[in-house]
BAFIRO-438475 format. One line per 8 residues: number of its first residue (from 0); their letters; for each residue x negated, y negated, z of N, C-alpha, C. Coordinates in pm, whole numbers, plus 50000, padded with zeros to 5 digits. Example, Ala and Ser with C-alpha at 12.3 -4.5 7.8 and 13.67 -1.06 7.14 Angstrom:
BEGIN
0 = as = 48681/50569/50780/48770/50450/50780/48680/50330/50780  48715/50225/50708/48633/50106/50714/48710/49997/50787;
% end
This chain:
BEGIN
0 = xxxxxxxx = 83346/48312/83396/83485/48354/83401/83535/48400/83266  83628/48497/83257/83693/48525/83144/83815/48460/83037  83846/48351/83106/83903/48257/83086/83972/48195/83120  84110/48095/83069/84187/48031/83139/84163/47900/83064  84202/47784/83198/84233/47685/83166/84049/47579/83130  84048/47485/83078/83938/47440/83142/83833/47464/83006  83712/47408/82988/83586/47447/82942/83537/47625/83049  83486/47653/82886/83436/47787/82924/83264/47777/82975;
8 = xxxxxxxx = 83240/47828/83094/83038/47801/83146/82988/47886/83177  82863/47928/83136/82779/48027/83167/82683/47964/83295  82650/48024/83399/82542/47969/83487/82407/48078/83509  82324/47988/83503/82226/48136/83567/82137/48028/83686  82016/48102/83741/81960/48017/83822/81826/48115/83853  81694/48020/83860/81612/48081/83910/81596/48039/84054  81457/48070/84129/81468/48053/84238/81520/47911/84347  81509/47820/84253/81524/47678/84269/81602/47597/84204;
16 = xxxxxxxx = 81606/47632/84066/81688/47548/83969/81828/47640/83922  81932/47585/83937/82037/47645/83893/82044/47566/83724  82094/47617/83596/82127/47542/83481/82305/47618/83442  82376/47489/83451/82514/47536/83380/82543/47499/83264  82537/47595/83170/82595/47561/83009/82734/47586/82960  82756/47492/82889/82905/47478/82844/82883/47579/82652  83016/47660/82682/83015/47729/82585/83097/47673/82475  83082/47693/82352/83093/47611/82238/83326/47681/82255;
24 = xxxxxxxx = 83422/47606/82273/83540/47596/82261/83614/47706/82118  83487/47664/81975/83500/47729/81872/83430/47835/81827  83406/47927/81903/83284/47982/81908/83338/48085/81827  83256/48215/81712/83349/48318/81659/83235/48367/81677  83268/48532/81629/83185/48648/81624/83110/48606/81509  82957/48650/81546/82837/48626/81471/82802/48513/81430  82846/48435/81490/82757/48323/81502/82628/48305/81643  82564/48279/81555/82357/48360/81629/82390/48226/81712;
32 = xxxxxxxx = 82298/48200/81827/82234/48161/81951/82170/48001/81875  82111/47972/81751/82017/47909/81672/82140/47802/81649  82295/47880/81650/82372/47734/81588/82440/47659/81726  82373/47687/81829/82417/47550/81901/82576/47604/81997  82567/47765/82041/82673/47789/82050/82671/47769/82262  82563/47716/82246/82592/47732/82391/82462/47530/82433  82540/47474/82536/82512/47314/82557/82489/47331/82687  82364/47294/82682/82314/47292/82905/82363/47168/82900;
40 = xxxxxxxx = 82491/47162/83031/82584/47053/83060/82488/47025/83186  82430/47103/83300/82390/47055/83407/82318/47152/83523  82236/47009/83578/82122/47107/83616/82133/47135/83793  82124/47168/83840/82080/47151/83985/81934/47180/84080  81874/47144/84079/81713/47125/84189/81771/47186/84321  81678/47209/84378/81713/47226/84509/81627/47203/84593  81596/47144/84716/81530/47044/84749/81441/47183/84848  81287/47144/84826/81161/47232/84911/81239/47318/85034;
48 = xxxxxxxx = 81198/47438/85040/81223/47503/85183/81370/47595/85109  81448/47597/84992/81533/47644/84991/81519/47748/84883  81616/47864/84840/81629/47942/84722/81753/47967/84684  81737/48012/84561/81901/48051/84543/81910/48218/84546  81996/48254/84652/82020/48396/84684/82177/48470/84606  82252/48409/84544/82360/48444/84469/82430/48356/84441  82544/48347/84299/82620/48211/84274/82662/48320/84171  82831/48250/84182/82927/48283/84062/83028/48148/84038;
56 = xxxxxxxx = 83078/48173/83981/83234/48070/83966/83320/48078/84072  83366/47979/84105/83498/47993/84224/83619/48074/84200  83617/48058/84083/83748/48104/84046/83729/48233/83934  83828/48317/83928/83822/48453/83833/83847/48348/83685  83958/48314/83630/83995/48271/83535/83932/48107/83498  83843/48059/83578/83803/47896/83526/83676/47869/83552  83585/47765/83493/83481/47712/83567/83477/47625/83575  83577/47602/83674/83563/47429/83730/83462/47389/83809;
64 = xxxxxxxx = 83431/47503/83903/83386/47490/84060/83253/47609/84051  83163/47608/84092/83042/47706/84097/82979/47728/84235  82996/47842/84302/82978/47889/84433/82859/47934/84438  82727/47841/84498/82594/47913/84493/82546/47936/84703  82462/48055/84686/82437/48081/84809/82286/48041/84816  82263/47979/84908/82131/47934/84987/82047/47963/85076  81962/47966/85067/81853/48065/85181/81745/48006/85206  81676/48046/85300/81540/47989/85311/81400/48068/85243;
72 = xxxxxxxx = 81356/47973/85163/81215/48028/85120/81165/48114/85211  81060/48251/85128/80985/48345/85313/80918/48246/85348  80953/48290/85487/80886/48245/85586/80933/48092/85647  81070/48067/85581/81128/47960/85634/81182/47960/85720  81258/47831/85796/81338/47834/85920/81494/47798/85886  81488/47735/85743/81573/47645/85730/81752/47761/85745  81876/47732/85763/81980/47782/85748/82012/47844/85634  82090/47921/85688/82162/47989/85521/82340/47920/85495;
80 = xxxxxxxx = 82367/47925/85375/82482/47810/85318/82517/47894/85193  82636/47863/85183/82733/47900/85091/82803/47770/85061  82754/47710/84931/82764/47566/84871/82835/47599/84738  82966/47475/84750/83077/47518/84610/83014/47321/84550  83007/47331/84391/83026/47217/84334/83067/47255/84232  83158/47083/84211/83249/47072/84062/83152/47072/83949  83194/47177/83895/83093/47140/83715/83189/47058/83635  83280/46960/83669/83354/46879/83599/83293/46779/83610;
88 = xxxxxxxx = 83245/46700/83475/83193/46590/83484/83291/46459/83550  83229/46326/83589/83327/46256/83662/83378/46166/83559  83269/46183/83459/83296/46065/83309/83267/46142/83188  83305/46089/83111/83272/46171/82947/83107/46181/82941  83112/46276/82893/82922/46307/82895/82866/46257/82754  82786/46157/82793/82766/46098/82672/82636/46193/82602  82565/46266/82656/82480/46347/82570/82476/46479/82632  82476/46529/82494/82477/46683/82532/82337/46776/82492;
96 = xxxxxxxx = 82268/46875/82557/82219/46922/82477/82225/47059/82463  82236/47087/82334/82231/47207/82262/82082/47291/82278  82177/47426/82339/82034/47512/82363/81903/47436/82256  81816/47490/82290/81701/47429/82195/81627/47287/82166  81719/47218/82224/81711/47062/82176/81683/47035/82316  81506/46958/82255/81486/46890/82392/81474/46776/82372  81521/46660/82294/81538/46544/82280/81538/46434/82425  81494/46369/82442/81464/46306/82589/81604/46257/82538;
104 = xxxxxxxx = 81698/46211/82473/81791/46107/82467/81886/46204/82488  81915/46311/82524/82002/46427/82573/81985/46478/82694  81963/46442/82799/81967/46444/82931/82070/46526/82980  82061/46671/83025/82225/46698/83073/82262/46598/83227  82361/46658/83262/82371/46553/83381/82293/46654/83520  82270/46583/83605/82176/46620/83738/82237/46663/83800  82341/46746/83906/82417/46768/84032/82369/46731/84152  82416/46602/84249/82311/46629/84313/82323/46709/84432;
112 = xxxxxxxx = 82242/46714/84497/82194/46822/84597/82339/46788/84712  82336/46686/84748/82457/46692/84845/82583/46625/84818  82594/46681/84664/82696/46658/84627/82812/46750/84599  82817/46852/84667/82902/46972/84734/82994/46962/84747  83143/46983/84723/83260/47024/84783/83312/47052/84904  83255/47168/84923/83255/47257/85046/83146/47335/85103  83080/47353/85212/83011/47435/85263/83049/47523/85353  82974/47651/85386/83011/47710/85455/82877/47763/85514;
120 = xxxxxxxx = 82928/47788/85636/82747/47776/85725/82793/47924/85829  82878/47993/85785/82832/48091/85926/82773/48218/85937  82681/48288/85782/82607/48360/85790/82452/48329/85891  82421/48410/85892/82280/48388/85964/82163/48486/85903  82196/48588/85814/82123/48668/85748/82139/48600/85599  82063/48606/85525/82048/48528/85361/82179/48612/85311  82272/48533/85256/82376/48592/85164/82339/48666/85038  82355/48755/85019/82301/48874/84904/82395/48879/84774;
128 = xxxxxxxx = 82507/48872/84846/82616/48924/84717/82747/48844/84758  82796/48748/84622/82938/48729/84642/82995/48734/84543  83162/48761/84583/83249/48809/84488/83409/48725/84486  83452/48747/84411/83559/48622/84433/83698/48721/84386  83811/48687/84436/83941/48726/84359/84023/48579/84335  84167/48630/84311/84248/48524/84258/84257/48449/84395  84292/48535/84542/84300/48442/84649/84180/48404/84772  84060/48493/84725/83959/48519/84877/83845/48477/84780;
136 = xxxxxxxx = 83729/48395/84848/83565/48480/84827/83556/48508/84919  83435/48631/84874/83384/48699/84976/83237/48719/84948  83202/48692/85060/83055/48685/85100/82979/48822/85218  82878/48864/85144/82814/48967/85191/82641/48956/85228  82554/48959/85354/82479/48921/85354/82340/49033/85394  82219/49023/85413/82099/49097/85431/82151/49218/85593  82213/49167/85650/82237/49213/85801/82358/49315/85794  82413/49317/85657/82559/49415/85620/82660/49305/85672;
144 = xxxxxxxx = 82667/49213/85713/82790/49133/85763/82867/49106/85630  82975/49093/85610/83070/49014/85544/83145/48956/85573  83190/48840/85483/83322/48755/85526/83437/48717/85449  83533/48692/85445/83651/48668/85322/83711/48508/85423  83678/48426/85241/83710/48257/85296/83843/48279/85224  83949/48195/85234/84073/48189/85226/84060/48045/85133  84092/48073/84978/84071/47959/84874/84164/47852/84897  84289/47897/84919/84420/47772/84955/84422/47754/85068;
152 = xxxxxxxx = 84343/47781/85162/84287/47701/85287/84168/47581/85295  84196/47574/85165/83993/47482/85213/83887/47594/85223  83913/47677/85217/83786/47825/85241/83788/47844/85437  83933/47834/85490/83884/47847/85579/83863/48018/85626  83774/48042/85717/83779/48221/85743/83869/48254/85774  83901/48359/85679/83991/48439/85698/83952/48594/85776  83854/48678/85764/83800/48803/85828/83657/48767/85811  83632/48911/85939/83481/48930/85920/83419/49029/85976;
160 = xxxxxxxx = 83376/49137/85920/83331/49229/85981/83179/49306/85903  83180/49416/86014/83003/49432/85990/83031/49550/85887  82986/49594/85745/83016/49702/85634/82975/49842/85653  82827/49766/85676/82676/49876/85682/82644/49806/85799  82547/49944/85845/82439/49916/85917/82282/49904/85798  82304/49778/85816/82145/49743/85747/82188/49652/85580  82135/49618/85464/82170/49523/85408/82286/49573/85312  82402/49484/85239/82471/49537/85181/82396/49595/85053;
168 = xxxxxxxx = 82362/49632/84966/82340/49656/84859/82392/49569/84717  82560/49592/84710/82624/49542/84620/82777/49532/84652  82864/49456/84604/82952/49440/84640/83039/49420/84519  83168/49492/84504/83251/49442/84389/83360/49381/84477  83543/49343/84438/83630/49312/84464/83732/49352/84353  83857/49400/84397/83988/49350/84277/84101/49277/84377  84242/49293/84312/84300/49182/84413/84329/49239/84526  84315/49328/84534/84333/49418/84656/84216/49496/84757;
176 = xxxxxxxx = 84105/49501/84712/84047/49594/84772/83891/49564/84759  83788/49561/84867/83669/49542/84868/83577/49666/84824  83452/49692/84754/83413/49797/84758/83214/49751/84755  83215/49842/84858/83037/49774/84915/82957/49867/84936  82823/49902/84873/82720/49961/84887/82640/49959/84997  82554/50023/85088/82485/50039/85180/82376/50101/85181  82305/50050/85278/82138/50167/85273/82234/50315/85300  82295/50342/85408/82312/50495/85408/82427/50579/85322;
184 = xxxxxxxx = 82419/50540/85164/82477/50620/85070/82591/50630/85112  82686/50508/85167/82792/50540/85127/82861/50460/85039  82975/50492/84993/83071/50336/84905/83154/50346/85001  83181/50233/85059/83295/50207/85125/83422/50105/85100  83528/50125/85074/83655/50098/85036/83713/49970/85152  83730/49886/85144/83809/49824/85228/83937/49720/85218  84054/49665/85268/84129/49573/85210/84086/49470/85205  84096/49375/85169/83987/49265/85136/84098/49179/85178;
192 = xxxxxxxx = 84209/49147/85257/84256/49054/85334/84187/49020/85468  84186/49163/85516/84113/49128/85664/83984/49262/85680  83933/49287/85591/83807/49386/85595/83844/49519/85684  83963/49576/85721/83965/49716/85757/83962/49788/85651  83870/49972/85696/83849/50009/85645/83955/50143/85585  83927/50117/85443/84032/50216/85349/84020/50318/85338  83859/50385/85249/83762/50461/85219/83685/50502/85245  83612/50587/85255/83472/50600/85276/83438/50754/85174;
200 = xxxxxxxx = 83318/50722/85070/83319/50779/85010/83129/50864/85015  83106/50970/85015/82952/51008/85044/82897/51024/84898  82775/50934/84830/82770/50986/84687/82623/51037/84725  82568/50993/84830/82424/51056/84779/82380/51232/84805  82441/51287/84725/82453/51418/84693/82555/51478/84590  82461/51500/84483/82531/51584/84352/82494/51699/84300  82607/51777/84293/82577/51928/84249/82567/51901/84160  82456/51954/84081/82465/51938/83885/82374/52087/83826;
208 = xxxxxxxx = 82389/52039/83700/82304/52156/83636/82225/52017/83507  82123/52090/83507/82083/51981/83377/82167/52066/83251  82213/51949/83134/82247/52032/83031/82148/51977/82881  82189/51970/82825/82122/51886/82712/82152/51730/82698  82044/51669/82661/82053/51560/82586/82167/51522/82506  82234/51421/82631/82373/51355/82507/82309/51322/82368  82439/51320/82250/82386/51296/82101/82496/51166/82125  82492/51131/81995/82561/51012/81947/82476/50871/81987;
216 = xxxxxxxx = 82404/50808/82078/82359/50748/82083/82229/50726/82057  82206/50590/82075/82050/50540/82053/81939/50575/82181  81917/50746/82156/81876/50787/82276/81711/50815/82185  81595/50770/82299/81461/50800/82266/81454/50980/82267  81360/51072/82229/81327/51190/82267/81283/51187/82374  81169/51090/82410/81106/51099/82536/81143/51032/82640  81306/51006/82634/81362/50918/82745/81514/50993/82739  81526/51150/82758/81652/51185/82737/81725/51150/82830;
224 = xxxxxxxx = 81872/51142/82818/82024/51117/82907/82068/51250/82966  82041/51252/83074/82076/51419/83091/82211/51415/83196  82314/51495/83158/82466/51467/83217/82429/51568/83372  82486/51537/83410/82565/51584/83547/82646/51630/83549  82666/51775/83544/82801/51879/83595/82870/51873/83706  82924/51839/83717/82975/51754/83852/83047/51901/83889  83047/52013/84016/83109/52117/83978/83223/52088/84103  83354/52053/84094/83433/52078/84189/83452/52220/84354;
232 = xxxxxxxx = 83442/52320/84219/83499/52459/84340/83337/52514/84341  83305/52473/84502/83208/52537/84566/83152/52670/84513  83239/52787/84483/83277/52903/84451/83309/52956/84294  83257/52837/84228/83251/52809/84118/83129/52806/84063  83011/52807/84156/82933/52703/84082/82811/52796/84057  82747/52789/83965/82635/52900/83912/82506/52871/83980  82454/53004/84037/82329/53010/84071/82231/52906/84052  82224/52872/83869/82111/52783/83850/82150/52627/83908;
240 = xxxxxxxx = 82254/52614/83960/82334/52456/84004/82192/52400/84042  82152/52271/84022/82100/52217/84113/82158/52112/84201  82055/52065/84360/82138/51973/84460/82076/51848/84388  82067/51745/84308/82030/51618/84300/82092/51536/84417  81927/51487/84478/81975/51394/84595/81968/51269/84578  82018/51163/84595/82009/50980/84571/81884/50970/84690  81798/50857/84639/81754/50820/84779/81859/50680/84832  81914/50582/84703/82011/50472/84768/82081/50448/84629;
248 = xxxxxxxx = 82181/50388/84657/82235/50330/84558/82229/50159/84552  82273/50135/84425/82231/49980/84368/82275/49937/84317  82434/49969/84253/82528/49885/84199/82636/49920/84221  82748/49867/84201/82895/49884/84215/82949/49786/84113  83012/49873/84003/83115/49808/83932/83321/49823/83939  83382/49726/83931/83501/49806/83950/83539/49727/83803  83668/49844/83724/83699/49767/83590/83756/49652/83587  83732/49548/83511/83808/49377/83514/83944/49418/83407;
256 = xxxxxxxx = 84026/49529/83481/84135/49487/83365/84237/49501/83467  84363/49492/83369/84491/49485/83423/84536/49539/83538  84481/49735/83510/84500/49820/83632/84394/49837/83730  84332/49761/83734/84224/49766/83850/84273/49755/83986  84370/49663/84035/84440/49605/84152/84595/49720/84128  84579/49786/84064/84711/49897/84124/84657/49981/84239  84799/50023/84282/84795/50091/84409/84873/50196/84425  84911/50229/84296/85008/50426/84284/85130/50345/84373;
264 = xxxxxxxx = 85181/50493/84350/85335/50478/84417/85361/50424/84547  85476/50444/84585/85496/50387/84734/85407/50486/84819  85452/50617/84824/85369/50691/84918/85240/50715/84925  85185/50597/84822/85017/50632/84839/84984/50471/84848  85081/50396/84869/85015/50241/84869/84942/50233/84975  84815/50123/84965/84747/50069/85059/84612/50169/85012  84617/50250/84887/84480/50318/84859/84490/50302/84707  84347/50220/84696/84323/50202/84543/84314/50356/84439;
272 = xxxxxxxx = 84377/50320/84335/84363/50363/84230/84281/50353/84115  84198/50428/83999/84168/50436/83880/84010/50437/83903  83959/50360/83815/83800/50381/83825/83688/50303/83859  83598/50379/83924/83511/50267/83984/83348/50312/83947  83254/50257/83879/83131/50272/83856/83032/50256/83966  82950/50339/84023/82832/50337/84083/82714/50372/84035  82601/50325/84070/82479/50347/84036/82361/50387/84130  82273/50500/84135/82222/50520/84225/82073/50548/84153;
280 = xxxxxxxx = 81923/50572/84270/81845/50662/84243/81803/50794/84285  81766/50892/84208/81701/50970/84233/81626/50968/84336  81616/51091/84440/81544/51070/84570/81392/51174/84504  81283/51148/84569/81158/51174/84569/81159/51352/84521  81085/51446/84464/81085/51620/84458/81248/51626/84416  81314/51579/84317/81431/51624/84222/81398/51667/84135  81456/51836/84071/81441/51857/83944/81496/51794/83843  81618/51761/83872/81675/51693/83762/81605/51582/83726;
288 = xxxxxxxx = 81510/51496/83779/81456/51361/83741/81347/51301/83811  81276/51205/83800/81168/51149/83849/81191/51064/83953  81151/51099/84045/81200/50991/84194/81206/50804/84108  81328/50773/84162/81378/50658/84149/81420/50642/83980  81484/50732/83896/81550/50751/83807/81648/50721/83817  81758/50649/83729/81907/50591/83805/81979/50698/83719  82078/50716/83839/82215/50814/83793/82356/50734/83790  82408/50719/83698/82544/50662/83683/82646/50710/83717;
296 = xxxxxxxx = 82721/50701/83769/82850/50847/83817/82957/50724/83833  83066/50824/83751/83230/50702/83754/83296/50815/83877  83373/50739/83918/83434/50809/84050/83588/50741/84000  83680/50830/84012/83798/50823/84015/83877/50822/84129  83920/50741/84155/83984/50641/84332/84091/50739/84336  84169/50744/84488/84285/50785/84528/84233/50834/84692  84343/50945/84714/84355/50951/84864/84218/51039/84878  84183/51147/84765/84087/51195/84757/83995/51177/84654;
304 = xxxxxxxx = 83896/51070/84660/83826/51025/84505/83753/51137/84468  83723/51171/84347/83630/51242/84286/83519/51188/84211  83407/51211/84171/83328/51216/84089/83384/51281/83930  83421/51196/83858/83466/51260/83751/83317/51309/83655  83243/51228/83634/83120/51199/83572/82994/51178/83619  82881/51202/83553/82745/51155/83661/82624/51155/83552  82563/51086/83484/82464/51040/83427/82306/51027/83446  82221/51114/83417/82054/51048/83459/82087/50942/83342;
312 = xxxxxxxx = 82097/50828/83398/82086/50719/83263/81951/50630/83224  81866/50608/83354/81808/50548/83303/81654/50558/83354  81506/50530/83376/81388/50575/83412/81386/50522/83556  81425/50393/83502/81394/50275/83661/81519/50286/83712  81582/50252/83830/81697/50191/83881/81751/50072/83835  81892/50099/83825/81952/49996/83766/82006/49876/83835  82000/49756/83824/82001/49621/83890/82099/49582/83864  82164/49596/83754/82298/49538/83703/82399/49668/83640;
320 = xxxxxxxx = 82543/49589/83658/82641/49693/83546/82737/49591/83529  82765/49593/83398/82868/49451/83316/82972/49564/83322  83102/49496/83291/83231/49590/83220/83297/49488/83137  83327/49580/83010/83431/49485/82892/83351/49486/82765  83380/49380/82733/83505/49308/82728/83649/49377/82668  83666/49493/82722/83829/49528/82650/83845/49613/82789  83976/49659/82824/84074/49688/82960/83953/49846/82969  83943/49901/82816/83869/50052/82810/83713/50065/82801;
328 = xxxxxxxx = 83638/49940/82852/83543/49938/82859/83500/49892/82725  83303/49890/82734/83257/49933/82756/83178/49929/82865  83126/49995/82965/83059/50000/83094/82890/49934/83024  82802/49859/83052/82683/49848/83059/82601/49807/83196  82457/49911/83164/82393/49893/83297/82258/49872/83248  82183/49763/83305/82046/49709/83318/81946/49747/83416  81845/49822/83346/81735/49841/83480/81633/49741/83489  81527/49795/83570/81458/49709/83627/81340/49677/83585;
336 = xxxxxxxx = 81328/49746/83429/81235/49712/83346/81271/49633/83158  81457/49596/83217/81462/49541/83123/81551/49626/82986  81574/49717/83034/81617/49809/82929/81830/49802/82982  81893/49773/82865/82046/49755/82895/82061/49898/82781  82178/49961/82845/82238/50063/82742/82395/50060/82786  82477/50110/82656/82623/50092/82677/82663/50207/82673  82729/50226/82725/82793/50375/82772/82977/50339/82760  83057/50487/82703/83145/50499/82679/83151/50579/82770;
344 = xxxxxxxx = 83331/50653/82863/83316/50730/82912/83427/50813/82900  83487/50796/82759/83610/50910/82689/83482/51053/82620  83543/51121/82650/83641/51170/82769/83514/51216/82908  83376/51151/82854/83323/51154/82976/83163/51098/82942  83056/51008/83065/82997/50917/82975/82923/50953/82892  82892/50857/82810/82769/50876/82663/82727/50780/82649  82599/50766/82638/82538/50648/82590/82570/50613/82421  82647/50500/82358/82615/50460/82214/82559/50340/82198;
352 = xxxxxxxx = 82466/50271/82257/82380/50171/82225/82309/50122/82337  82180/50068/82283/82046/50089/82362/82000/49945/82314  81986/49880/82411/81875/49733/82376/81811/49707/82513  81684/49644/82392/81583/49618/82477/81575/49441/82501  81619/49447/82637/81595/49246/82687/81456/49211/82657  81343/49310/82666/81199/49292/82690/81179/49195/82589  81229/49219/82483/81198/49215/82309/81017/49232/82288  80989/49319/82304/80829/49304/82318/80741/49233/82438;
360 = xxxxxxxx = 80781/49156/82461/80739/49148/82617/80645/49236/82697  80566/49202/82748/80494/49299/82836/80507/49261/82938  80581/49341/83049/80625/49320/83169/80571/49404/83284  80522/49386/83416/80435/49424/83472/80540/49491/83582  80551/49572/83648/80631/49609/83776/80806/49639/83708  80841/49576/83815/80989/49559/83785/81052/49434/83798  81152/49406/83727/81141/49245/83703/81300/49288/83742  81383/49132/83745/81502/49124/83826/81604/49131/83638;
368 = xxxxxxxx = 81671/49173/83676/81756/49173/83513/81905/49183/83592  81972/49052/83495/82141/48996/83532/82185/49048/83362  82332/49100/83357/82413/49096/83267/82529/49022/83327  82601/48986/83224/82729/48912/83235/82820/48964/83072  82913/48986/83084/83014/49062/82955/83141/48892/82953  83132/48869/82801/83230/48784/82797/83327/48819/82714  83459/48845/82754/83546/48947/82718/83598/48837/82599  83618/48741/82576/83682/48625/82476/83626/48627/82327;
376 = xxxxxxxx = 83499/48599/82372/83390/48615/82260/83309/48751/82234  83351/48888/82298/83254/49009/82247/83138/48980/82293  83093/48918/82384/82949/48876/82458/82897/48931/82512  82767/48944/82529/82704/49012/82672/82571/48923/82639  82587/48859/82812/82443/48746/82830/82348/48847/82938  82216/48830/82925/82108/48914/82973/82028/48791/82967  81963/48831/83163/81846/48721/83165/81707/48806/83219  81639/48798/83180/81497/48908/83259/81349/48832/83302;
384 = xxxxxxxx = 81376/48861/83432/81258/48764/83458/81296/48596/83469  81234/48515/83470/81270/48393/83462/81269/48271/83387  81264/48358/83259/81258/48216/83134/81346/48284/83007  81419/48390/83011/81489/48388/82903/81627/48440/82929  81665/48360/82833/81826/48406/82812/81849/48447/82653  81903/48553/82684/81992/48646/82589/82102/48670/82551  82152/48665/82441/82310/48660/82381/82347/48760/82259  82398/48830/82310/82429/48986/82219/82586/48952/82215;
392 = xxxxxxxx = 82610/48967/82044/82756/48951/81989/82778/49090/81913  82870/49125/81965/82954/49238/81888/82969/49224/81774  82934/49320/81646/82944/49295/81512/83116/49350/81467  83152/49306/81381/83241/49321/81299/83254/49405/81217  83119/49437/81151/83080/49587/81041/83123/49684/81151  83111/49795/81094/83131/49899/81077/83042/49970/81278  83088/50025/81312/83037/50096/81483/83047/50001/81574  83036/49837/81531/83069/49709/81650/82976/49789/81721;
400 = xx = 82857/49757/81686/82737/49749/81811/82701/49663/81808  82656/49591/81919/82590/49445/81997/82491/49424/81883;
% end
């Protein structure tokens, strides 16, 4: 969460073990990972036959409460669950430990397994993606179903309807409005009180032209950024245009600031406004790029959204996209080999910084890569694969690159 009341917690989780760390209260810019800025408060196991399929915080502004989704190992029988527990200890924690410190006399504390809050049992496809606002979570699962629980009810259901035909992809939220990825290329818009639909937006198809290699950033030669001419008037558009086709898309970001949950004037209320990040790949025989190349494109919301922007950003498809920590970005997106780059998008995107999660690493296929942006502290946490965590602080010198 970005803040509020409460201790500040980072969670991540591999297939079985969830770990929640408590973030240091005094924490400042540039202080490295080595001084103890982050304390695994607590662990959770999860007992044979189960996995963890998604988990965030309950809440936008706190981490009191941690919402993890449950599934069955392949080839299991067992149910699928949407399980909330308090990360509030019940007593003062008499030992803490500080990343690094494995002292047996520092024990974080255990959670135990059925020591839950609340459950919720009425998916039947593995829950994929959840998202939370100030008053709903919402839960999205393998089958395209979704649901919105009602927080000052006890979580009781509030809607539920089917998104996609086939699994959701990705799912964002603001206080107003759902926005969900699908196998058949569309983004679809919805109110996120009772899941009717707002939007419907077609991205997998872009007119472009290749142009040159954005400058300003930490761009390889042999890994150029090639923009997308996004050409509005049909009748406009030059011979050499090319059609770049998506084969799917794979992320959805919407911005975490102030104007995200506006809704324009009276005569356009009930349709979101401002900007929304998607991420797609390249479909198979594209000139512009190598089948399954990710394209970034910001789309600008209203009665008629546009494509303002469109990006070859990255080799692999991208798995993740952070936003922040400030109202103007910066947008970052993670592919699937580990590679994060930050992109600005005044007055339209550019890559200005490039890191590698791998850090040398030799990584085989495509590995699963999470970002998280902590808008308080200038943060961005990166986990790749299943044994490391990463902590990139915004410098103070001179360009404030990670």
């Amino acid at each position: 969460p970005s803040g509020g009341a409460g201790s500040r917690r980072l969670a991540l989780a591999s297939e079985r073990t969830v770990h929640i760390y408590r973030l240091a209260d005094n924490d400042v810019l540039g202080v490295k990972i080595a001084d103890s800025t982050l304390t695994l408060e607590s662990t959770l196991e999860l007992q044979a036959g189960f996995r963890v399929t998604a988990l965030l915080f309950r809440d936008e502004d706190s981490a009191r409460a941690l919402v993890i989704a449950l599934g069955p190992e392949q080839g299991g029988r067992e149910r699928n669950y949407i399980r909330i527990w308090s990360c509030e200890p019940s007593r003062p924690v008499s030992g803490d430990t500080p990343l690094g410190d494995s002292s047996p006399m520092s024990a974080p504390r255990a959670l135990q397994r059925e020591g839950f809050i609340v459950s919720l049992n009425e998916h039947v496809a593995a829950v994929t993606r959840l998202a939370v606002s100030s008053t709903y979570l919402i839960s999205a699962d393998a089958s395209g179903e979704c649901r919105v629980w009602q927080k000052s009810r006890g979580f009781a259901l509030r809607a539920e309807a089917r998104l996609h035909q086939g699994p959701i992809e990705d799912l964002a939220v603001d206080r107003h409005f759902a926005y969900s990825l699908g196998q058949d290329l569309l983004v679809k818009v919805w109110s996120v009180s009772d899941l009717k639909p707002v939007l419907t937006i077609e991205a997998g198809n872009l007119q472009a032209s290749a142009l040159a290699p954005i400058n300003g950033g930490q761009m390889l030669p042999e890994n150029p950024v090639i923009e997308l001419a996004l050409l509005k008037d049909e009748a406009a558009k030059p011979e050499a245009a090319l059609l770049c086709v998506l084969s799917r898309l794979t992320a959805v970001r919407r911005p975490a600031s102030r104007w995200s949950g506006a809704q324009g004037p009276t005569r356009t209320a009930g349709i979101p406004r401002g900007m929304l990040f998607v991420a797609g790949t390249v479909a198979k025989d594209q000139a512009i790029a190598g089948e399954d190349a990710a394209v970034l494109m910001e789309w600008s919301l209203g009665s008629t959204p546009v494509c303002q922007s469109a990006i070859v950003a990255h080799d692999a498809p991208i798995a993740s996209i952070a936003y922040g920590p400030y109202d103007n970005g910066p947008v970052i997106t993670a592919d699937t080999r580990g590679l994060c780059r930050v992109w600005d998008y005044t007055p339209r995107l550019w890559c200005s910084q490039q890191i590698e999660t791998s850090l040398g690493f030799e990584i085989a296929g495509n590995i699963y890569v999470g970002i998280a942006s902590d808008p308080l502290q200038s943060s961005l946490y990166s986990i790749a694969g299943d044994q490391r965590l990463l902590v990139w602080r915004q410098r103070a010198a001179p360009g404030n690159e990670l």
